[in-house]
C-alpha positions as CSV (number, residue, x, y, z in Angstrom):
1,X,103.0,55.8,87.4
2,X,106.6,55.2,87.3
3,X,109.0,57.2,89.4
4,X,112.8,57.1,88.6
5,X,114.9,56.9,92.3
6,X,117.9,58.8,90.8
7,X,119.9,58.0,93.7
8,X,119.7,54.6,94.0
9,X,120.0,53.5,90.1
10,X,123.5,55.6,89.8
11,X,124.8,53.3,93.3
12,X,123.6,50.1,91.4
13,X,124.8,50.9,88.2
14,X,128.1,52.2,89.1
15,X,128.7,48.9,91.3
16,X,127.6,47.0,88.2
17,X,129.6,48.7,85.5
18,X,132.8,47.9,88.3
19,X,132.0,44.3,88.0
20,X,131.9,44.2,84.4
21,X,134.6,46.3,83.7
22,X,136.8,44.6,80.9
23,X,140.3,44.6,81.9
24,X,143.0,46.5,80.0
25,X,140.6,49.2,78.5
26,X,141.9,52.5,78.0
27,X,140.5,55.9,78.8
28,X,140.9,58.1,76.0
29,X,141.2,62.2,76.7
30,X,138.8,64.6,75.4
31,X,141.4,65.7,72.5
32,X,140.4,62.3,70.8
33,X,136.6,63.4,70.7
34,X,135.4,63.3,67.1
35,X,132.1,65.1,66.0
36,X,129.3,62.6,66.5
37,X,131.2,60.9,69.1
38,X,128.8,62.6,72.5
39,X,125.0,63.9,71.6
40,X,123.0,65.3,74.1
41,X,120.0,63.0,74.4
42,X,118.0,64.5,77.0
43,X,117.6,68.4,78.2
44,X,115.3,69.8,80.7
45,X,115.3,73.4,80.6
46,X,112.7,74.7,82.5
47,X,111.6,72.5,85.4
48,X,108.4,73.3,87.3
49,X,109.5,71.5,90.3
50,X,112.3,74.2,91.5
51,X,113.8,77.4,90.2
52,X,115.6,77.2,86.9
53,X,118.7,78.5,88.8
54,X,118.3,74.9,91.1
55,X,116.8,71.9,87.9
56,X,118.3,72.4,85.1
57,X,119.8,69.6,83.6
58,X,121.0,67.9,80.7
59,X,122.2,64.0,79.6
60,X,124.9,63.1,77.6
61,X,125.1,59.9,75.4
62,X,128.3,58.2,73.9
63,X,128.0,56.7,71.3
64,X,131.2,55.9,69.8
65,X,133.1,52.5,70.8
66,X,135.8,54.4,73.0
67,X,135.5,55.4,76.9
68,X,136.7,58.7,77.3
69,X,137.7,61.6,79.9
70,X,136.0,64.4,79.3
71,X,137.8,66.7,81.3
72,X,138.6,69.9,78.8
73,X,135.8,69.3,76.9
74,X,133.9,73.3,76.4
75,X,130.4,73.5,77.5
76,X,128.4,76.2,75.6
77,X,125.7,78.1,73.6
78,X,126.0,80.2,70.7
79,X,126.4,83.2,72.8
80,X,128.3,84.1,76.3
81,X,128.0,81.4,78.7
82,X,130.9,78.4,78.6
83,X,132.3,76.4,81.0
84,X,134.9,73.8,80.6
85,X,134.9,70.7,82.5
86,X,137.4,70.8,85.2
87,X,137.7,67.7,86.8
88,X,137.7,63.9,85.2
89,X,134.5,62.7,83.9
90,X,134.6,59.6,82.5
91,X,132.2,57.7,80.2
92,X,132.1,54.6,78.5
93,X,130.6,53.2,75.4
94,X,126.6,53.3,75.6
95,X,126.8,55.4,78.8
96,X,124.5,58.7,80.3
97,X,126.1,61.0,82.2
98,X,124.2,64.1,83.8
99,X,124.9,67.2,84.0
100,X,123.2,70.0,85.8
101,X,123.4,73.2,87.5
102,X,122.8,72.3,91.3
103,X,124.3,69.2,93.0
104,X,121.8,68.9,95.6
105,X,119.4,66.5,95.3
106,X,117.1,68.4,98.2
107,X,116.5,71.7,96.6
108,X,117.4,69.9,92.7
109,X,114.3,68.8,91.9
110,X,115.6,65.2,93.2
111,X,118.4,63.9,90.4
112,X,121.8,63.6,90.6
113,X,124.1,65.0,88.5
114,X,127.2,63.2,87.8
115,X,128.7,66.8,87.3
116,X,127.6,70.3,88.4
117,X,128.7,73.2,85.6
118,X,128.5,76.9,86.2
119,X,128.4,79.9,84.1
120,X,126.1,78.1,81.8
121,X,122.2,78.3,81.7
122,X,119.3,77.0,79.3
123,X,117.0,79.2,78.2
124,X,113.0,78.6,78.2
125,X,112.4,80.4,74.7
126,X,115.6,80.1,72.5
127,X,119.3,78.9,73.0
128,X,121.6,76.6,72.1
129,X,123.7,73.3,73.3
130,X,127.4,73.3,72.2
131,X,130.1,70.7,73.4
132,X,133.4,71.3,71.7
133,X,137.4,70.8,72.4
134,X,139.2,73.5,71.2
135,X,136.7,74.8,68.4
136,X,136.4,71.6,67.4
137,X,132.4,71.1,67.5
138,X,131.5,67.6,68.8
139,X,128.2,68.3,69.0
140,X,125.7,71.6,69.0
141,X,121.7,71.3,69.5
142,X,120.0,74.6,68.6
143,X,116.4,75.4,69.4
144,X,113.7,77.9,69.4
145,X,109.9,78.7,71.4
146,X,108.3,76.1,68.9
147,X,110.2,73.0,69.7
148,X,109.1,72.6,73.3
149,X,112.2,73.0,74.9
150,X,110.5,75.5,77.3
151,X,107.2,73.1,78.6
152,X,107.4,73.7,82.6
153,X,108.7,70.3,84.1
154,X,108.8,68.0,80.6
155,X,112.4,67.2,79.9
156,X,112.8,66.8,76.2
157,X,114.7,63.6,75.4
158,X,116.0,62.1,71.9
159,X,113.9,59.9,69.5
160,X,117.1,58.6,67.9
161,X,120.4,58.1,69.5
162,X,121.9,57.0,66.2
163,X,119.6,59.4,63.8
164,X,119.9,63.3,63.1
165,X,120.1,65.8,65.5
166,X,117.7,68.9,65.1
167,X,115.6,70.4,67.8
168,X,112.5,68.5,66.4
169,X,113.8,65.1,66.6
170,X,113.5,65.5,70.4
171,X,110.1,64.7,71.8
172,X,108.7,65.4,75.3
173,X,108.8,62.8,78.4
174,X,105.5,60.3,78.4
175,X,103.4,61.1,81.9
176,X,104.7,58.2,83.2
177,X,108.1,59.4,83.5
178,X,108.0,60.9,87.2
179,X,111.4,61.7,88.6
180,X,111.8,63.1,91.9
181,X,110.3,66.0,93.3
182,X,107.7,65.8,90.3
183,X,109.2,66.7,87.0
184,X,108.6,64.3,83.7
185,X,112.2,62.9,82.7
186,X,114.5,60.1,82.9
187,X,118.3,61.8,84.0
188,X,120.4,59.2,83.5
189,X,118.1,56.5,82.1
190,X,117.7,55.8,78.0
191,X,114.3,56.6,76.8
192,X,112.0,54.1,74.6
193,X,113.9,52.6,71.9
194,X,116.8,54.6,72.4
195,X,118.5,51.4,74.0
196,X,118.3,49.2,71.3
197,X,119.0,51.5,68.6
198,X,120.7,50.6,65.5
199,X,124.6,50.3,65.7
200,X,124.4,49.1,69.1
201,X,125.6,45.5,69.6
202,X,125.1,43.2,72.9
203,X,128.0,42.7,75.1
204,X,128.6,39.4,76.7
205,X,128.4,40.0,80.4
206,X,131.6,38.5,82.5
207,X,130.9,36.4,85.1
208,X,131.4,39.0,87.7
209,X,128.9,40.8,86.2
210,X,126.1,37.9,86.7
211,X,127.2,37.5,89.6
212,X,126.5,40.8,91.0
213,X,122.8,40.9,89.2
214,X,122.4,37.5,91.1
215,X,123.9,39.2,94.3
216,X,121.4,42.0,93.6
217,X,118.0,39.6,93.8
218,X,118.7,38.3,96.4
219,X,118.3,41.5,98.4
220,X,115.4,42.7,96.6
C-alpha cells in the first residue's frame, strides 16, 4: 500500500516550485477571482482516524492561468459558519493547497494544512462548500447522506478537475491511498487523471528546476 508522507512532499515541493519559479510573475488578489477560477477537488469530512473537531480537511485546485492571493477570499456553507482568510495564501496555476481545521500534524490525523480556518465545519450527513469574495460565488459544492461525503476516514476527491461540479462527480479515495495516521486520501496530491486533465498544458522546466530534481537523486 501506498502511504502519502504529507510532511515531506510539501518541503520538496515548495523547494522545487522556488527553483522554477518564472521571473516577473505577478500575484493577483482575491478580488480578481472569477467563478470557475478555484474548485475544491478533494474533501474529507469525517475522518476515522481523529475527532472531526481535529481531521477535517479540504484541497483546493486552481485552475485558471493566474497565481493568486487568496487572502479575503469567504469560506462558507449555505448556513452559519464562514471564515475569511486572513493572512496571504498564495497559489499558482495547477497548484493544491490544504485546508483544515487543526494544524497539528500529531493529533491531525498526520497532514498538513497549508492553512488552519475556524468557525467552519463539514458535516457527515448534509452541508455545503462555498468560496466566495464579496458575494461573488467562485465556487460552491453542495451535498447530501447519499453522496458519500460522510464514509468514516475516505476523503472524497474530484473525477474531473476540468468537468462539472456536483456532489456525484466526486468519488471515494482507492485503498491504496493511506495518508498518515490511517485515513484514505491524498491532501495535497492530484488524484488519477486529474493531472493530466484536459486544458492543462506542459511547462518547460528552467534549468534550475532540473537541477534541483538532479540535486534531489542524488540524496535519495
Amino acid at each position: 500500500k501506498i502511504k502519502v508522507d504529507t510532511m515531506k512532499r510539501k518541503t520538496v515541493f515548495a523547494a522545487f516550485a522556488l527553483a522554477c519559479a518564472v521571473p516577473g510573475s505577478s500575484m493577483l488578489a482575491a478580488a480578481n477571482l472569477q467563478p470557475g477560477d478555484l474548485v475544491v477537488s478533494e474533501v474529507l469530512a469525517n475522518p476515522g482516524a481523529v475527532a472531526d473537531s481535529a481531521g477535517e480537511w479540504f484541497e483546493i485546485y486552481n485552475r485558471s492561468a493566474n497565481p493568486f492571493d487568496l487572502s479575503g477570499l469567504v469560506l462558507r456553507d449555505a448556513g452559519t459558519n464562514a471564515h475569511t482568510i486572513e493572512t496571504p495564501l498564495l497559489i499558482n496555476p495547477g497548484d493544491y493547497l490544504v485546508l483544515g481545521r487543526n494544524g497539528d500534524s500529531s493529533i491531525n490525523g498526520g497532514y498538513t494544512p497549508d492553512y488552519v480556518y475556524r468557525d467552519f465545519t463539514l458535516a457527515n450527513a448534509s452541508d455545503s462548500i462555498i468560496l466566495e469574495w464579496e458575494q461573488r460565488v467562485i465556487f460552491e459544492l453542495y451535498y447530501t447522506g447519499g453522496d458519500g461525503f460522510g464514509e468514516a476516514g475516505v476523503s472524497r476527491q474530484l473525477n474531473s478537475l476540468h468537468g462539472p461540479i456536483n456532489a456525484r462527480n466526486y468519488s471515494p479515495s482507492e485503498p491504496t491511498m493511506l495518508f498518515g495516521a490511517g485515513d484514505l486520501g491524498t491532501p495535497g496530491f492530484g488524484f488519477l487523471a486529474q493531472d493530466n486533465a484536459p486544458g492543462v498544458s506542459e511547462v518547460p522546466i528552467p534549468a534550475a528546476g532540473w537541477l534541483f530534481v538532479s540535486g534531489l537523486g542524488m540524496l535519495a
